[in-house]
C-alpha positions, 0 to 999 in steps of 0.5 A: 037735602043732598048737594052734590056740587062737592062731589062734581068738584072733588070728581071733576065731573066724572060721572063715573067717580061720581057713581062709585061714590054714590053707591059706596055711601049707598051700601055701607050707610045701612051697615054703619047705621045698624053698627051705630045703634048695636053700640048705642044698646050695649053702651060701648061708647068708644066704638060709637064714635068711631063708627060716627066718625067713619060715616061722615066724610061719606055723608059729606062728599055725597052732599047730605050736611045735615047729616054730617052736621048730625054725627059730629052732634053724636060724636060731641055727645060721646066726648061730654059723655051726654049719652042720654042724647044718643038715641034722639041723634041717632034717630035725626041720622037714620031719619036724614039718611032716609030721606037723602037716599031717594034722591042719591038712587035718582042721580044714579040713575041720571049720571 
């Protein structure tokens, strides 16, 4: 579920960095998510691709690909104007960044 090879990579090892990363992604995910679903409800479509957009390359340098791979879905969405498929996708998101959370706090608490 969380890969952080590209991190280590994109850090050359500095736990440090790393940390900072981590915890970014960490405490603005909460916040882009509750975004994310206010523009779902109130069908401002615009907003919810930017803010999809915003969180992706955090989920990718933190290594959650699903997760990525989840917000490009949403993003596609909004383009085609498929909105009836927001809620599902939104639902996947919120569910990835749950389960890839647990493992994120624990490298903190490694590195």
């Amino acid at each position: 579920m969380v890969d952080l090879s590209f991190l280590e990579q994109f850090t050359k090892g500095n736990k440090r960095k790393m940390k900072r990363y981590i915890s970014l992604y960490l405490n603005s995910a909460p916040e882009a998510f509750r975004q994310i679903e206010r523009h779902m409800q109130t069908g401002d479509w615009d907003q919810l691709q930017i803010q999809a957009h915003s969180l992706k390359p955090q989920a990718d340098y933190v290594g959650i690909e699903s997760l990525k791979t989840t917000l490009v879905e949403m993003e596609e969405a909004v383009k085609n104007r498929e909105y009836e498929l927001l809620p599902f996708l939104f639902d996947r998101a919120r569910d990835i960044h749950a389960e890839a959370a647990f493992p994120l706090k624990g490298f903190l608490g490694e590195l």
